[in-house]
N, CA and C atoms as an extended XYZ file, in Angstrom:
321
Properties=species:S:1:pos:R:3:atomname:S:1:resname:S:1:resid:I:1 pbc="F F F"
N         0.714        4.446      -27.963 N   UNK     1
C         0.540        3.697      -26.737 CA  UNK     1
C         0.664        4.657      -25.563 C   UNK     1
N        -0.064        4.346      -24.832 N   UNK     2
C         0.028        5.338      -23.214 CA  UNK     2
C         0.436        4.993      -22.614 C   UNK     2
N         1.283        6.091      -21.328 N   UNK     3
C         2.382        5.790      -20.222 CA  UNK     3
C         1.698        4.970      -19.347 C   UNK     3
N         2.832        3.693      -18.728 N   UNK     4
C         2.015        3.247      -17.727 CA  UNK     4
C         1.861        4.112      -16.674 C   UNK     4
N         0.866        3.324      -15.647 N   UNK     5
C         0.480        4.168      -14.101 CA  UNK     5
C         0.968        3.553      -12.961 C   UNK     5
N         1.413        4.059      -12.389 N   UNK     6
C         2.465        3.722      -11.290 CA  UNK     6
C         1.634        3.889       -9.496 C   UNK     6
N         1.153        3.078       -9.196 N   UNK     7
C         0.470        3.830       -7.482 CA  UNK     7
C         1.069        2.899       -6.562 C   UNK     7
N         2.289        3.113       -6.087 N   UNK     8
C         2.989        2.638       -4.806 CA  UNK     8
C         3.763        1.032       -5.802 C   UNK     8
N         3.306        0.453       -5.123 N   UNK     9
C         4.043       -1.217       -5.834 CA  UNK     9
C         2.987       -1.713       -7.176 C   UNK     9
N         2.030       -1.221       -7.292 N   UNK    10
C         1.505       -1.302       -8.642 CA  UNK    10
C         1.479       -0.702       -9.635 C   UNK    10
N         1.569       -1.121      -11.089 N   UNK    11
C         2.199       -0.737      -12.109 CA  UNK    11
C         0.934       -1.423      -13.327 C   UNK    11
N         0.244       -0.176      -14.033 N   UNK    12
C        -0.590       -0.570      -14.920 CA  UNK    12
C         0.460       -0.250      -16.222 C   UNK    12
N         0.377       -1.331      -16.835 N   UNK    13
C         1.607       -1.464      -18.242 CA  UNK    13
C         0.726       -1.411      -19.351 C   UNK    13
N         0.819       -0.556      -20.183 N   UNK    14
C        -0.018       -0.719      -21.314 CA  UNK    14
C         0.393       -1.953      -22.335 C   UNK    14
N        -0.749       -2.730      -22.635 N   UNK    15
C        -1.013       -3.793      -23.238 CA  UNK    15
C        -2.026       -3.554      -24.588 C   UNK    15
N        -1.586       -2.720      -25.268 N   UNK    16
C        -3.033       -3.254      -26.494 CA  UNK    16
C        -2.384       -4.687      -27.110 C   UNK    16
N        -3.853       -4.891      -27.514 N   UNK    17
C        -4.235       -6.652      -27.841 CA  UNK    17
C        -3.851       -7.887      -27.363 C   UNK    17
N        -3.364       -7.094      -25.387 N   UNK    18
C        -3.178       -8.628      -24.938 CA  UNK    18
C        -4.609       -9.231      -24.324 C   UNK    18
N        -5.812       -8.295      -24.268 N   UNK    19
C        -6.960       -8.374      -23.540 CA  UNK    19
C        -7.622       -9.726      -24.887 C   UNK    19
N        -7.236      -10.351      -25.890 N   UNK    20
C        -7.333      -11.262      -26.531 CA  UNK    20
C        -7.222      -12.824      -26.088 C   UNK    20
N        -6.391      -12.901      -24.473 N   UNK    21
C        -5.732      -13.732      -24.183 CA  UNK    21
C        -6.330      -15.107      -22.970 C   UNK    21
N        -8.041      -14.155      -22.355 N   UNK    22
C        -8.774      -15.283      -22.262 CA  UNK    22
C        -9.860      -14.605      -21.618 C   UNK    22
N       -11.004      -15.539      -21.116 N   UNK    23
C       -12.384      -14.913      -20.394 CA  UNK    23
C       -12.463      -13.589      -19.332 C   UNK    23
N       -13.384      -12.862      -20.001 N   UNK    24
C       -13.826      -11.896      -19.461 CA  UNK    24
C       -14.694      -11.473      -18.319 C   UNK    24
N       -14.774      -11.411      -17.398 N   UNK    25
C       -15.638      -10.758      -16.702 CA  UNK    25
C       -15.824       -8.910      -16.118 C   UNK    25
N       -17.188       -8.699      -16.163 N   UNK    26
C       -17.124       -7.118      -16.110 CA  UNK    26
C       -16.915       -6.805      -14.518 C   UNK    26
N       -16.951       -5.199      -14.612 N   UNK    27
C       -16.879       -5.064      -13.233 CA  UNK    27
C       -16.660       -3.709      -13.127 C   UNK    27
N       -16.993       -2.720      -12.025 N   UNK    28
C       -16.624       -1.449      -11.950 CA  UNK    28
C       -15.928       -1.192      -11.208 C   UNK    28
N       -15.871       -2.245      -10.472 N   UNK    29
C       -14.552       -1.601       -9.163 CA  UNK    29
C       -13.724       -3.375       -8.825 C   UNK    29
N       -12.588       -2.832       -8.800 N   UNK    30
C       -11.562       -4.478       -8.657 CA  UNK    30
C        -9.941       -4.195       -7.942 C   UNK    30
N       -10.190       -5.184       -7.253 N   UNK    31
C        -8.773       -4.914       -6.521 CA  UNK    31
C        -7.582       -5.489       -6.943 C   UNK    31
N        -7.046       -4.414       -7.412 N   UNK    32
C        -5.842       -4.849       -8.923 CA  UNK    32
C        -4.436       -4.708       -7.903 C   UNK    32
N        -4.453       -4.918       -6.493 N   UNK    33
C        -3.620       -4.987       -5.780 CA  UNK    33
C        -3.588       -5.392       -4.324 C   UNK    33
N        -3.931       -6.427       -4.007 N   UNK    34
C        -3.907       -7.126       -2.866 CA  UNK    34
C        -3.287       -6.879       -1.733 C   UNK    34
N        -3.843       -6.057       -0.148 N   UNK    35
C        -2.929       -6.232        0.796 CA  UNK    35
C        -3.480       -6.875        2.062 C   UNK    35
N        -2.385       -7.468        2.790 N   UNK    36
C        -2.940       -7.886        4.095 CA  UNK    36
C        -3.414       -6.992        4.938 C   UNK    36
N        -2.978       -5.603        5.031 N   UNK    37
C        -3.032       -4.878        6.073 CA  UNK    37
C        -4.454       -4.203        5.554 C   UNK    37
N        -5.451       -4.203        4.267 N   UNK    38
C        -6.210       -3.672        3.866 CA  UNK    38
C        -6.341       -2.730        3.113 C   UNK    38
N        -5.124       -1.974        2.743 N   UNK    39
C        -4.734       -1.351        2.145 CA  UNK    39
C        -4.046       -1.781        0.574 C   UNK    39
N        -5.584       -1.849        0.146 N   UNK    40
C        -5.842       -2.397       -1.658 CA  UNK    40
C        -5.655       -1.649       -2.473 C   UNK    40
N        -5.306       -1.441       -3.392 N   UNK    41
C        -5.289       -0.928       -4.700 CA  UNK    41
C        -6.339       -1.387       -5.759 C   UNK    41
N        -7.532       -0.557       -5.710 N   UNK    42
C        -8.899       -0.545       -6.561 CA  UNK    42
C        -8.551        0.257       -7.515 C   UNK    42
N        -9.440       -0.355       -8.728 N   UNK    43
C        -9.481        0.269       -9.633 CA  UNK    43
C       -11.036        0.325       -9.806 C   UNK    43
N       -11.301        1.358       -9.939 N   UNK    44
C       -13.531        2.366       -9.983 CA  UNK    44
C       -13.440        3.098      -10.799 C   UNK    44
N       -14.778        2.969      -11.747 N   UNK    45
C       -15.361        3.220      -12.835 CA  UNK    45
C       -16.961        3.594      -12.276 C   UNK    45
N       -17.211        4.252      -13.045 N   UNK    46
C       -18.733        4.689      -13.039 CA  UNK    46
C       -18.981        3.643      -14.366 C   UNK    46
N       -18.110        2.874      -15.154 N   UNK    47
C       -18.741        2.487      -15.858 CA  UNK    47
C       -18.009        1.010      -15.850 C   UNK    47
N       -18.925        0.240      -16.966 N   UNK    48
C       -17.901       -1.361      -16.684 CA  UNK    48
C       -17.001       -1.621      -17.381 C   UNK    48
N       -15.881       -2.353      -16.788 N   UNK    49
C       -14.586       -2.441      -17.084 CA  UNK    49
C       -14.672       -4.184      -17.590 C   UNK    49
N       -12.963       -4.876      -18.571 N   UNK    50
C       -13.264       -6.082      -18.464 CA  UNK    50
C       -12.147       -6.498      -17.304 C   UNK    50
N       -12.050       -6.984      -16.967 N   UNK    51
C       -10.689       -8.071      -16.385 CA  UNK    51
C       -10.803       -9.295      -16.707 C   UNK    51
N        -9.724       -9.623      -17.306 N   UNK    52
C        -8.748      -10.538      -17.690 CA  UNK    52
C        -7.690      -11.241      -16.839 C   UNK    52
N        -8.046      -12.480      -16.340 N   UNK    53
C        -7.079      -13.434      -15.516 CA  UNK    53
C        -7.076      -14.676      -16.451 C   UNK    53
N        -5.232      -14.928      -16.656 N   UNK    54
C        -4.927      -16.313      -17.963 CA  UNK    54
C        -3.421      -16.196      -17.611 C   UNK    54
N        -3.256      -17.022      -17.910 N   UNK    55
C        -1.998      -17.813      -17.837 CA  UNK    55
C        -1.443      -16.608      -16.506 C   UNK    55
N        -1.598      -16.452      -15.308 N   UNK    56
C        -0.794      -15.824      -14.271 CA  UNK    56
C        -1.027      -14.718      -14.274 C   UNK    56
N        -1.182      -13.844      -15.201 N   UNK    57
C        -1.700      -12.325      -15.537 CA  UNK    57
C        -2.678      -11.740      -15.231 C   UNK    57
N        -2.584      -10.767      -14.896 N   UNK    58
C        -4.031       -9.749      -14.785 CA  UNK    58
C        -3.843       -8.575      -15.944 C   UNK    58
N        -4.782       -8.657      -16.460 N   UNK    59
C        -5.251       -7.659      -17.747 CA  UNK    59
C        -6.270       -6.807      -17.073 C   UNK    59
N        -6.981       -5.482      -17.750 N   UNK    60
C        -7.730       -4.181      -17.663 CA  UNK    60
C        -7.558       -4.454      -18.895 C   UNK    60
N        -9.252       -4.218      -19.270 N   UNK    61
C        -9.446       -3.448      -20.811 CA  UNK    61
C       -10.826       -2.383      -20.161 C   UNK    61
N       -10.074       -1.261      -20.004 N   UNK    62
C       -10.700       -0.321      -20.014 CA  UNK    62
C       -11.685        0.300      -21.192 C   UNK    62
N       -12.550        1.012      -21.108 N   UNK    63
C       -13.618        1.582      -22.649 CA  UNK    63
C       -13.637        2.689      -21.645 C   UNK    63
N       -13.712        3.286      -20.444 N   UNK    64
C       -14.132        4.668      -20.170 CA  UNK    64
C       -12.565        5.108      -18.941 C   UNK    64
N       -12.739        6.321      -19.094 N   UNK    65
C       -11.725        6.752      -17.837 CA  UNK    65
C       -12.005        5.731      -16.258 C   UNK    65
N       -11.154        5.492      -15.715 N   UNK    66
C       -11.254        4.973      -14.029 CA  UNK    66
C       -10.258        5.563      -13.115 C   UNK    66
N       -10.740        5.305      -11.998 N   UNK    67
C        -9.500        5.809      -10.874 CA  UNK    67
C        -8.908        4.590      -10.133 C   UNK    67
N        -7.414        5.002       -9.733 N   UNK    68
C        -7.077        3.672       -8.898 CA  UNK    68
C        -6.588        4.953       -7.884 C   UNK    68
N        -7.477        3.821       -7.250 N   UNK    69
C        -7.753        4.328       -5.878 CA  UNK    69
C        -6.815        3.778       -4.038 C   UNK    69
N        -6.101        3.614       -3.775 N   UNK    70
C        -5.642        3.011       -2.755 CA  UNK    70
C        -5.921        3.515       -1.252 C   UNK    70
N        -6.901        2.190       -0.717 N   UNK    71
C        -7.492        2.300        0.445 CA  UNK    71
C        -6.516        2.182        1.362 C   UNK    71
N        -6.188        2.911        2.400 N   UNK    72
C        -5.658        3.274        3.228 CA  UNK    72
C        -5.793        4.367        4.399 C   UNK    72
N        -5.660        4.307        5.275 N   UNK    73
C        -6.484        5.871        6.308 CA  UNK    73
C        -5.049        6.621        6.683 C   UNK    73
N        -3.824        5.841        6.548 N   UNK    74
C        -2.624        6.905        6.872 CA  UNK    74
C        -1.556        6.474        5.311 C   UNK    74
N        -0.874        7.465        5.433 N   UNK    75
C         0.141        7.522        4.061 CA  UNK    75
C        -0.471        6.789        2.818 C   UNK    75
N        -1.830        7.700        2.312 N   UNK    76
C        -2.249        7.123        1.444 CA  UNK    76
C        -1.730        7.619       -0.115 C   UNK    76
N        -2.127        7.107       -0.864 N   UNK    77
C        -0.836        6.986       -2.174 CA  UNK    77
C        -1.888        8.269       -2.643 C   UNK    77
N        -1.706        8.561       -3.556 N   UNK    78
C        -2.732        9.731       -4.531 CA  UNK    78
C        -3.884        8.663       -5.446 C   UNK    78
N        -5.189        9.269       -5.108 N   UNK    79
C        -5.509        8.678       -6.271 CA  UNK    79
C        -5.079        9.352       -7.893 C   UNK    79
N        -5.013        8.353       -8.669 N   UNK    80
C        -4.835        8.525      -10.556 CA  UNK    80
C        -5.972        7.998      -11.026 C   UNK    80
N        -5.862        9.247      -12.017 N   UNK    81
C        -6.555        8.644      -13.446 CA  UNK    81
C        -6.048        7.745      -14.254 C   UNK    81
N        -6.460        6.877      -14.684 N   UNK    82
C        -5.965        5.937      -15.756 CA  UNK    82
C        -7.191        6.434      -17.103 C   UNK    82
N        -6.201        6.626      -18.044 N   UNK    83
C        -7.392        6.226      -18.979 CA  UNK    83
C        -7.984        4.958      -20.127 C   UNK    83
N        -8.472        5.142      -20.747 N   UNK    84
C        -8.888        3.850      -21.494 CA  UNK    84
C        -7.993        3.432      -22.097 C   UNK    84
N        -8.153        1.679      -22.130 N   UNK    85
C        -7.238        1.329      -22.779 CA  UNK    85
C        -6.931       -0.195      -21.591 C   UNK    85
N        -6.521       -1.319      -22.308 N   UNK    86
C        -5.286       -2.195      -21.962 CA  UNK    86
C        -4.536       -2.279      -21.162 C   UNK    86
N        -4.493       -2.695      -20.198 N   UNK    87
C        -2.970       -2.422      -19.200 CA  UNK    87
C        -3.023       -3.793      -18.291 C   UNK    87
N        -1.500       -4.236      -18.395 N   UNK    88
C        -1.223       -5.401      -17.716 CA  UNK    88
C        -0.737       -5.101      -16.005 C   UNK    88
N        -1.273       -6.015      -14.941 N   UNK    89
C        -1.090       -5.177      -13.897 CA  UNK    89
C         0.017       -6.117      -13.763 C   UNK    89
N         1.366       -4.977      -13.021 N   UNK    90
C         2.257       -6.010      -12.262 CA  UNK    90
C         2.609       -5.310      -10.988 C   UNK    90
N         3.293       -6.359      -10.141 N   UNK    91
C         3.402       -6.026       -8.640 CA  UNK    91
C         5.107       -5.274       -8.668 C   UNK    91
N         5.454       -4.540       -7.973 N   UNK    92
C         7.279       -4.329       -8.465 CA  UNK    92
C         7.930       -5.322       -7.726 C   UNK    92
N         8.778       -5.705       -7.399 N   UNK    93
C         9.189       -6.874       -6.705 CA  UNK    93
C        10.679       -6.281       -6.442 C   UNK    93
N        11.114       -7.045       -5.277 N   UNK    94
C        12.353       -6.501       -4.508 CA  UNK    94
C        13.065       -7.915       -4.125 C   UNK    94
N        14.629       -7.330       -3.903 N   UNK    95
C        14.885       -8.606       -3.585 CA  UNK    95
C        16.033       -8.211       -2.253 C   UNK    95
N        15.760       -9.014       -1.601 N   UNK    96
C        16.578       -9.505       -0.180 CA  UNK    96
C        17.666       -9.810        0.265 C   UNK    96
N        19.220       -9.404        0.054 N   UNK    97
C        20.426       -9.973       -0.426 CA  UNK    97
C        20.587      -11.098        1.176 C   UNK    97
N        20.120      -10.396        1.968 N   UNK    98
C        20.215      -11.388        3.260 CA  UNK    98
C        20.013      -12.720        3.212 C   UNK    98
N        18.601      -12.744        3.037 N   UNK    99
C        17.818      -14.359        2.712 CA  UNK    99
C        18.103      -14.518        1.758 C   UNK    99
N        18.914      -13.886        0.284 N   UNK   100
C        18.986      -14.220       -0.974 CA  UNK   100
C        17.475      -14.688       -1.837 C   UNK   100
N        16.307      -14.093       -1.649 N   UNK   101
C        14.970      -14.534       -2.124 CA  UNK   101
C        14.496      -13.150       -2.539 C   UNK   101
N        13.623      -13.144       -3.739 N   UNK   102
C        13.091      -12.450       -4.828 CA  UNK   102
C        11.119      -12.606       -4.292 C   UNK   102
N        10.689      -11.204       -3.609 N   UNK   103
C         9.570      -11.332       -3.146 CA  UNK   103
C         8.636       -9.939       -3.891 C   UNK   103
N         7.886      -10.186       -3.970 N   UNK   104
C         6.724       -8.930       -3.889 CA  UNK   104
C         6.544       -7.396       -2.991 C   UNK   104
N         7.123       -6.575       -3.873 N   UNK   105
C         7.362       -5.567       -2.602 CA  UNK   105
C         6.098       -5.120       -2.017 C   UNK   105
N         6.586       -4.273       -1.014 N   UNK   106
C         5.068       -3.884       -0.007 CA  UNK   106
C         4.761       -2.589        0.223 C   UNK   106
N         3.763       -1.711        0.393 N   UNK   107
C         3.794       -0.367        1.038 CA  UNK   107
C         4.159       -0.924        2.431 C   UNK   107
């Protein structure tokens, strides 16, 4: 199994045979990390990728190398290689002792 990939608050977790778990759609480039400020976390391929959204999850079943890429014009993260393969995306999450609430961390 391969190390996950780590780019700022996103975290590709290797998953073989969870990409079993529901409908597919292809794609070469996908934003496997959502921000308000515009500053996304893509994942680009020269070639097509699947993604996997089921029960709350986001899956990658990669077949060729991709880059995750994070759009940003100041303190931008590095792009990585990921390579083929499975990987469950998760967000890291932080928590707040002030407000006492468990949120989604942020760049």
């Amino acid at each position: 199994m391969g190390e996950p990939v780590r780019q700022g608050e996103i975290i590709l977790v290797p998953a073989p045979g969870a990409a079993q778990i529901g409908p597919r759609e292809a794609a070469k480039r996908y934003i496997v990390g959502h921000s308000e400020s515009g500053h996304h976390h893509v994942l680009d391929s020269d070639h097509a990728f699947h993604v996997i959204v089921a029960n709350d999850q986001l899956l990658i079943e990669l077949h060729d190398t991709a880059r995750l890429v994070h759009q940003a014009q100041a303190d931008r993260h590095q792009t990585l290689t990921v390579p083929p393969g499975t990987y469950r995306v998760l967000r890291k999450r932080q928590y707040n002792p002030v407000l006492d609430i468990h949120g989604p961390a942020a760049d």
